[in-house]
N, C-alpha and C positions, 0 to 999 in steps of 0.2 A: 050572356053567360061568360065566366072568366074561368079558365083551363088552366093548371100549373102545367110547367113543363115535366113533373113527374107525374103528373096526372093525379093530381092528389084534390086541394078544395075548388067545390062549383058552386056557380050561384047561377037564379036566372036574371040578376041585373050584375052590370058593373058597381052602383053604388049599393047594395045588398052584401058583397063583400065583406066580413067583416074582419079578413086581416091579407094582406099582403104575399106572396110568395114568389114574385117576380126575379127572388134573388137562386130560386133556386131552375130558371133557366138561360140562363147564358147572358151574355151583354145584351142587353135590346134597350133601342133610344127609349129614355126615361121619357120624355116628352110626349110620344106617342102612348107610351102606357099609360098617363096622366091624364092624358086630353078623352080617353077611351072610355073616363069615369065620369066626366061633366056630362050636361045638358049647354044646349043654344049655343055652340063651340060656333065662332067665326074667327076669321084672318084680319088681325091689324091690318092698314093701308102702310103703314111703316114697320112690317112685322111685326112676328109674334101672333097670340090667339087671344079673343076678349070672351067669358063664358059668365052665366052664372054661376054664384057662387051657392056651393051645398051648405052654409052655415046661418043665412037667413032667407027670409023671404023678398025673392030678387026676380025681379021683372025686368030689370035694366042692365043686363051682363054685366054686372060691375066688378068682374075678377079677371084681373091679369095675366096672362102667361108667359113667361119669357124662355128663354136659355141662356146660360153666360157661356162664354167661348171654350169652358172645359168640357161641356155637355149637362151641365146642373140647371133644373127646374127650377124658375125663380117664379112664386105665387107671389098675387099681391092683389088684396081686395079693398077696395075705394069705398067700402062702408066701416071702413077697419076691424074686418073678424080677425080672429087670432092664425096664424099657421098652423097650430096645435088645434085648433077647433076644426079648422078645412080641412087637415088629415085625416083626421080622428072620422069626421062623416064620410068621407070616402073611405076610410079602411087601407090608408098608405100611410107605412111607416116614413120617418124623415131620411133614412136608409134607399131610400126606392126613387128621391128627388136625382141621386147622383148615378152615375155609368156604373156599372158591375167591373171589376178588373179581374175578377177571378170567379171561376164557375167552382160549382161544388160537386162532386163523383158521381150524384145520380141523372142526373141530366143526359140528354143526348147530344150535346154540343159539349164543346170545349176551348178554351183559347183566351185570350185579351188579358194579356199579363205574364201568361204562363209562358217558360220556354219552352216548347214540343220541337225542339231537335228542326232538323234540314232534312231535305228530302230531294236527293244529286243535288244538294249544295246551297238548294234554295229553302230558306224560313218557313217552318210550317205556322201558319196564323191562325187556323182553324180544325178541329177535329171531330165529325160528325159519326156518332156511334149508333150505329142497327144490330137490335136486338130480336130474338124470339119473342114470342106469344107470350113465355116467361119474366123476360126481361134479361137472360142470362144472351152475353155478346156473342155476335155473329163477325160482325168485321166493323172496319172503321174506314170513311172515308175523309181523304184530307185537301185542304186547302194552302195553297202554299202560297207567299209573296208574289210569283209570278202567276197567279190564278189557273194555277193547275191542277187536278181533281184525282190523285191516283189512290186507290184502294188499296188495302193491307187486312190481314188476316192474323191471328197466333200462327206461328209454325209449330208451337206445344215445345220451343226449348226457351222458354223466354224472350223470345226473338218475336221478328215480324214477314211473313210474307208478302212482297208486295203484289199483289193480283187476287183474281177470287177462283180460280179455279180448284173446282173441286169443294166451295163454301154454297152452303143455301143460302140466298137472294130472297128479302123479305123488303114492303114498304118502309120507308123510314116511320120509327115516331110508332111503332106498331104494338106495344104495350098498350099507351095513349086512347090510340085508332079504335081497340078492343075493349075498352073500359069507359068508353060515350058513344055505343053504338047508336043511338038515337038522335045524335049531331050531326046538322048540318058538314057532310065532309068537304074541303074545298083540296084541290089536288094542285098543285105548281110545280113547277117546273127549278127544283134545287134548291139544298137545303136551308139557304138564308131566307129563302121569301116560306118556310114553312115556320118559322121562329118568328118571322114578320107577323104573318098571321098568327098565332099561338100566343103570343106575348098582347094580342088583341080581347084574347078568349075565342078565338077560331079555333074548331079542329082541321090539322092541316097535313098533309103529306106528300110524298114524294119516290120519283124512284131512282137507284142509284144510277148512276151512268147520263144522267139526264136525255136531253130529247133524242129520241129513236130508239131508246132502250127499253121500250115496256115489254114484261114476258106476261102470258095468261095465266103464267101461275099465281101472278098477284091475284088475280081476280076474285080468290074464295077469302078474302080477308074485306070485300065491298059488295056483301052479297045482304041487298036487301039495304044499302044506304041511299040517302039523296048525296048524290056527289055534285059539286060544282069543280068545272076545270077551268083554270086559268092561263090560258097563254102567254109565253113572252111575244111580244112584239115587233114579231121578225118569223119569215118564212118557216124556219126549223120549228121553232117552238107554234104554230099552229098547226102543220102538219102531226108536229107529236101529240099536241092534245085529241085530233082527228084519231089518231091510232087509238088512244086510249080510251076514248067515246066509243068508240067500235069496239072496242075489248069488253068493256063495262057493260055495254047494252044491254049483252043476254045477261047479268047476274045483277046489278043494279036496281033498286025501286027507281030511280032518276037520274037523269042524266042533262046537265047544263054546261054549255060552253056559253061562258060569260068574257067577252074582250072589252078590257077596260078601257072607258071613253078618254079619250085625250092624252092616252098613252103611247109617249114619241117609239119611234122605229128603235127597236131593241130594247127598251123598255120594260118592266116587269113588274109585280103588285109590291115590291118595296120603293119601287120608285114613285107607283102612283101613290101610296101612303103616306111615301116620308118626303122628298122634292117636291113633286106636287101639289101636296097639302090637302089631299082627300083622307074624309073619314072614315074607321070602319063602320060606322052606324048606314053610311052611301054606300059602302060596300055589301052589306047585307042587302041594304032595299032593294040592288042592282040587281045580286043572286036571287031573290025573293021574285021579284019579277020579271026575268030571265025567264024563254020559254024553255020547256022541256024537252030533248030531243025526243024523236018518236023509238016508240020500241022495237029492235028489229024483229026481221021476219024472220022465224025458226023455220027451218026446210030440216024436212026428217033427213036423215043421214041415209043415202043409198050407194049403189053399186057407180064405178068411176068406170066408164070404158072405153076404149079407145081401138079406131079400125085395126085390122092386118098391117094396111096401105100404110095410116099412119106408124106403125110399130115398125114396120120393113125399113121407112124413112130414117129412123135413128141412127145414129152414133153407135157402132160396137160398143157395148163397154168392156172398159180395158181393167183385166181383173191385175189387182197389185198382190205380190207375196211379199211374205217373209221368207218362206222357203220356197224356192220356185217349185212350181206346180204339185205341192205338198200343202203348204199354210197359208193358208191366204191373210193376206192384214186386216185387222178387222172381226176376223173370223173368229170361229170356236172348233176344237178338237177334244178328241175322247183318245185318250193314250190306255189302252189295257194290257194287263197280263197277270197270272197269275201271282198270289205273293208269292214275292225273293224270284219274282219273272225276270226282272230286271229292267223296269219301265224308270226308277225315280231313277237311275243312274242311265237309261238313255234322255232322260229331260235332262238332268244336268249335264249332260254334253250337249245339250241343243241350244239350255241357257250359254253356255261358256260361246259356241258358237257363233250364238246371235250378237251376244256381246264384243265380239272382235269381229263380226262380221266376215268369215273363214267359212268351207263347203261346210255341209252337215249330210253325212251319207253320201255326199256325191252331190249334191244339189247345193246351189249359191243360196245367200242368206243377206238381208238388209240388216247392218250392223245397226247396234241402238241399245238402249238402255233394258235391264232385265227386272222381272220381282218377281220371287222364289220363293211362294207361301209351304214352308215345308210343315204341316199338319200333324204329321205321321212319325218322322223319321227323328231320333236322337238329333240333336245339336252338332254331338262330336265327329259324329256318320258324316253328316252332309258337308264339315267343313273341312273333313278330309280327303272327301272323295275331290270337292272342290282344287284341293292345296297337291293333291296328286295328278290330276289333271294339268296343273301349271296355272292355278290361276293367280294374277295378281293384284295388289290395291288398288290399280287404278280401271280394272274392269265393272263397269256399269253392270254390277250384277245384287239386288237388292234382297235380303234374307230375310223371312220372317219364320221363326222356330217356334212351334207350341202351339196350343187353342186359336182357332177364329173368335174375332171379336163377335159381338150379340150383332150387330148389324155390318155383316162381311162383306156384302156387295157395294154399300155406300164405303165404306173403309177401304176396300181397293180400289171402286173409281175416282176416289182423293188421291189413293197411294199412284195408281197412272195419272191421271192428269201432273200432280207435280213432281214425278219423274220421269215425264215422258216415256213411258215405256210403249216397249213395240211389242214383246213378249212376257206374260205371266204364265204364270205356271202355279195350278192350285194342286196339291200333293198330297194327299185323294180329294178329291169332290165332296164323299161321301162327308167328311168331315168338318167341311168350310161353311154348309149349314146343317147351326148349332137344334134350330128349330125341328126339323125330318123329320116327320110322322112314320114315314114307310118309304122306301127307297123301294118299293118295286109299285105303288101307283102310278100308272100311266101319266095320268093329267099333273099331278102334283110336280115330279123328275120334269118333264115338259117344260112345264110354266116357271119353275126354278132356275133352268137351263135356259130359259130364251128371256128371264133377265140377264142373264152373262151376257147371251148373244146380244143384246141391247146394250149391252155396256160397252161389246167389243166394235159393235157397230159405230155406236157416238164417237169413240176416240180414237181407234183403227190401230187397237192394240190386240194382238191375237192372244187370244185364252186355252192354254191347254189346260184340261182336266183330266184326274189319273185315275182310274178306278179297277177295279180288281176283276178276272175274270173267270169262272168256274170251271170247276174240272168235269169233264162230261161225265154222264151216269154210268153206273157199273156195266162192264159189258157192251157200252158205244163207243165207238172208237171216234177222233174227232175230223169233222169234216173237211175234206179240203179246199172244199171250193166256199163252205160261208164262215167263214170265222171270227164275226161277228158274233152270232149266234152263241157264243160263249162270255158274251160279257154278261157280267152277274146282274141280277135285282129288272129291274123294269127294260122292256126293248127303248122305253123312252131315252136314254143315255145315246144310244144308237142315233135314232130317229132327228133330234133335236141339233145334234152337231154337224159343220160341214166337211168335217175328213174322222176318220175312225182309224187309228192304229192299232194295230194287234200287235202282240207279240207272245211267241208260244216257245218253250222250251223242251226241244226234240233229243233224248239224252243228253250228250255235254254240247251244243248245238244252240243256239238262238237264232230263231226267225222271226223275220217283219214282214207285215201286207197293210196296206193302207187300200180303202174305200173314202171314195172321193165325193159330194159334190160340184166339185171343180175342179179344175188340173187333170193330170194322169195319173191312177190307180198305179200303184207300187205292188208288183208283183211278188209273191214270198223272194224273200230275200236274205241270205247269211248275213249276221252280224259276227263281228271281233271284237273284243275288248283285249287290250293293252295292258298285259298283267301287273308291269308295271307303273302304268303312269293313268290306269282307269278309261284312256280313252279309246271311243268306239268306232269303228270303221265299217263298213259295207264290204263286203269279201263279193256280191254280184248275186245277181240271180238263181236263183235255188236248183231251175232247170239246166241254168247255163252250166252253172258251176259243175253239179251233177252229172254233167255231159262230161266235160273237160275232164273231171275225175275216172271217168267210165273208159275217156280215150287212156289217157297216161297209164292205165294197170292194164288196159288191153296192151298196150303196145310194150310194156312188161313182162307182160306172159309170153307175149312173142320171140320177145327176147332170147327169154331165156330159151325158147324151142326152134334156136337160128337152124334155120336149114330145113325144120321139121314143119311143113305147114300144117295149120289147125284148122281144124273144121269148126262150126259155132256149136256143135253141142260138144265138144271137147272145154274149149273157151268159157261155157256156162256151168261146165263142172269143175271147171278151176277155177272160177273166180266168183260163182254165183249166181244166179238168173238176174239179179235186181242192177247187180253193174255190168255184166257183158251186155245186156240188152235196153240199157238206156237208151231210151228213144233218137236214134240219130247217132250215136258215138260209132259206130263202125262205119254206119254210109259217109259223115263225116272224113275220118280217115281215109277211104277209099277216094272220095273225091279230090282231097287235098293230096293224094298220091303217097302219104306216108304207112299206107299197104296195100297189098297188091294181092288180087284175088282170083283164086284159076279154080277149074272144074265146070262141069254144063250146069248143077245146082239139080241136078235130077237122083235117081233111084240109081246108086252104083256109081256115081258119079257126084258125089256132094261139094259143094262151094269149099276150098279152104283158103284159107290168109297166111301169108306171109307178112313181114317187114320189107318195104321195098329196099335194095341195097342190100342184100343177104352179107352177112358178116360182120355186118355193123353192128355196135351197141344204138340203144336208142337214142341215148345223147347228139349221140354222132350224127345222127339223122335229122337233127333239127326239125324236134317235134317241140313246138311248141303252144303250148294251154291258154285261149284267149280266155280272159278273164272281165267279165262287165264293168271290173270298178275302174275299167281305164288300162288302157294300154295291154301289154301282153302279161301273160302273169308271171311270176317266180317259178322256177322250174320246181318246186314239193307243192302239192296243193296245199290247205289249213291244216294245223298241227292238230285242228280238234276231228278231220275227216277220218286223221290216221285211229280214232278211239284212243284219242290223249286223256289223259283223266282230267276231271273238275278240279280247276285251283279250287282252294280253304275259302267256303266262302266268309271266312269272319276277314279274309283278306281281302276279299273281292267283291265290293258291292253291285254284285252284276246278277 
């Protein structure tokens, strides 16, 4: 059978051919293409080949083969047929006697003649193209002067990326592969000795990266062929075909590792072909009776288990963040809060964050590259919260405004792999798939969400997703202790991620709590926004803070009643049961000695406070408000404790 390299005319003889198309794949030695169509082909003792000739009736090889030193077929037959009559039966144009110098577009190879550019400096000579099932291009792999093999991609600006990440990895030659599935497949090891064979009428392939790089994802493209594998002739290259025979087995009708006889150490099926002077007519009989390997043993798939003892023996593992004990790398987050909560404007200070690698809340952050799928939000919103922020051109922070593409998760695992990101941020979820039947089935949010997490997993990029959270029902007020429980549509949102942020807006007031499966749970906690410059700060713990606030007006009231001690129901009618009696603010004070308490605490005798230092203002007293975001705090507590009103939010995207 003779194969084009576009996969276009067959036959099931070489001389049944009746026209030529060798020009449309790549340069292959004319002489071997030629020799591929005779009968009784042997080797001169002073080179060359002597065959019979297809233009009489010839018992006696009486046709000549030669080459002249540019690579051109020289026939010549000793009963005197014509050349035009010995072509014409073989089905080879006089075109086909001389070396190809230029390939034509549809081919899978490229090169001999052509310039194709340097690659760091050195000549690329050769350019092998893998395509889809379609035929439309995946990548290209090239060959350079100094026989070097590096991969390249589109990068979609007319450019080229050199590497494959983030491209799907297909057999070469895979058009071909799928349009003579009933061929003998023979598999080598790189793309010259697939052209080797091909240019034979062999179907042939190969995988990129050559030996030790077969993935199983090849597999469903050899499902139900006879494959024959060929070795190079050197340690790697049989171990590789080993791997491959083992990959094949379960999907394969056969499987042959055929190592060809008298083929020197490093060696390969162009060399036994073309130096050696074997034919492919020997190479078929070879493959033909080749045993099969046997088929493996399917073991049903069960449970993997392993002792206590052994498990206790391991290695801690050592969890990595992006945000210490917040975001883990790798991982996935659910960031909620009501709309205009103020969640896309705590991501983008977490992006801005990440990307200079600077605290976030209080907590250290691995600097690195950002992608900022903004789904939801105006264009002009997000690039000026950004530009008020202080961001500038050279921060690693990647934008994308408007619809998710139709397949979103393969478009952002291209978009992390080639820019290495450490942090994405999808802005809302709900958005980024375009497909959603229901956003509150359990199973459907699940399986949706633990492809991310598969995504964040492979490349150990953390995934935040935004999603909205509802307002409790009429007449419930909202919980304090699960506040989860408020994220909208399926618990799966919840269930499926490894840290949960909330955030709820308590009049003019924002608070965060984070639920963990790793690190340490983030207690409610005040937020600040920076009216002016958008950024957000941690103001401490809801409790603490609260406390602090509770002491400073305690010790105000006092004040102003210097001399006059207060009893605590005096104290809770001037300032209110909810601040004189915050858990701890007075035993607080008492302790730290900045008030001083007399009476027995009994009937006619009740506890009252003082300010210790009677006469003093409180200032003077050096009372001072620990505050959790570090260190001690400003002597006013937050401008928004005092009931400051709401900045404009068309000002304030918070």
């Amino acid at each position: 059978m003779v194969a084009t390299e576009g996969g276009t005319a067959t036959a099931t003889t070489a001389r049944s051919q009746s026209s030529s198309t060798r020009g449309t794949i790549g340069q292959i030695d004319p002489l071997h293409y030629v020799l591929s169509r005779l009968e009784h082909v042997r080797r001169k003792p002073g080179g060359g080949y002597m065959a019979t000739c297809p233009s009489h009736h010839d018992d006696k090889a009486s046709l000549s083969i030669d080459q002249n030193p540019e690579g051109a077929v020289l026939l010549k037959c000793f009963a005197g047929c014509s050349l035009d009559d010995m072509l014409g039966r073989l089905g080879v144009p006089k075109s086909d006697l001389f070396p190809l110098k230029e390939i034509g577009g549809s081919g899978n190879g490229s090169g001999n003649g052509k310039d194709l550019g340097t690659y760091r400096g050195k000549p690329i000579t050769k350019i092998y193209h893998y395509r889809d099932e379609q035929g439309a291009p995946l990548f290209e792999v090239l060959r350079t002067e100094a026989k070097d093999f590096p991969c390249r991609h589109s990068d979609g600006n007319g450019g080229f990326a050199y590497n494959l990440q983030g491209v799907r990895r297909v057999p070469y030659r895979l058009p071909e592969m799928l349009a003579h599935k009933d061929d003998t497949l023979y598999v080598v090891e790189g793309e010259k000795d697939v052209l080797t064979l091909v240019q034979l009428g062999l179907q042939a392939t190969t995988n990129p990266g050559g030996a030790g790089k077969w993935r199983d994802e090849y597999n469903q493209f050899f499902e139900g062929r006879d494959c024959v594998l060929l070795p190079d002739a050197d340690e790697p290259g049989r171990k590789h075909m080993e791997q491959v025979a083992r990959s094949l087995g379960e999907v394969a009708r056969s499987v042959k590792i055929l190592e060809l006889p008298g083929l020197p150490e490093k060696g390969d099926v162009s060399d036994w072909l073309g130096p050696l002077g074997h034919m492919s007519s020997e190479l078929v009989r070879l493959a033909e009776s080749a045993p099969a390997l046997p088929k493996p043993i399917i073991k049903p798939q069960g449970f993997e288990v392993a002792s206590i003892g052994d498990l206790l023996d391991e290695p801690e593992e050592d969890i990595r963040w992006l945000v210490d004990d917040m975001l883990p790398a790798g991982g996935i987050s659910m960031l909620a809060a009501r709309p205009k909560g103020g969640k896309s404007s705590l991501s983008r200070n977490l992006a801005l964050s990440v990307a200079r690698g600077r605290p976030f809340l209080g907590r250290e952050t691995v600097r690195g590259p950002v992608i900022f799928l903004a789904l939801e939000e105006k264009k002009a919103e997000v690039i000026r919260h950004f530009r008020r922020m202080g961001a500038r051109r050279g921060d690693e922070i990647y934008v994308h405004h408007g619809a998710a593409p139709k397949e979103a998760v393969l478009a952002l695992q291209q978009l992390v792999i080639e820019r290495k990101a450490v942090l994405a941020v999808i802005d809302p979820i709900i958005r980024f798939f375009s497909d959603l039947k229901s956003a509150r089935e359990y199973a459907e949010i699940y399986n949706r969400l633990g492809v991310i997490t598969d995504l964040a997993r492979q490349t150990g990029c953390h995934i935040m997703c935004l999603h909205h959270s509802r307002k409790p029902a009429m007449g419930i007020l909202p919980s304090e202790d699960d506040w989860t429980a408020e994220v909208m549509d399926s618990v799966a949102f919840v269930a499926a991620v490894d840290t949960t942020i909330m955030m709820r807006r308590k009049e003019n007031q924002r608070l965060i709590r984070s639920e963990q499966r790793y690190g340490i749970d983030l207690p409610p906690t005040y937020l600040e926004m920076d009216i002016e410059t958008g950024l957000i700060r941690s103001l401490g713990e809801v409790d603490t803070v609260n406390k602090a606030h509770a002491m400073r007006r305690i010790c105000e009231h006092l004040a102003t009643h210097d001399g006059e001690p207060q009893s605590e129901k005096s104290i809770i009618a001037a300032l209110g049961k909810d601040t004189s009696l915050e858990p701890g603010a007075l035993r607080t004070l008492l302790d730290e000695g900045q008030v001083i308490r007399s009476g027995r605490g009994g009937r006619g005798s009740p506890y009252v406070y003082e300010l210790a230092g009677s006469g003093s203002a409180p200032a003077d007293r050096g009372v001072v408000l620990q505050y959790p975001s570090g260190g001690n705090a400003s002597p006013a507590p937050p401008s928004w404790l005092d009931d400051a009103p709401d900045p404009d939010p068309e000002d304030i995207p918070f």
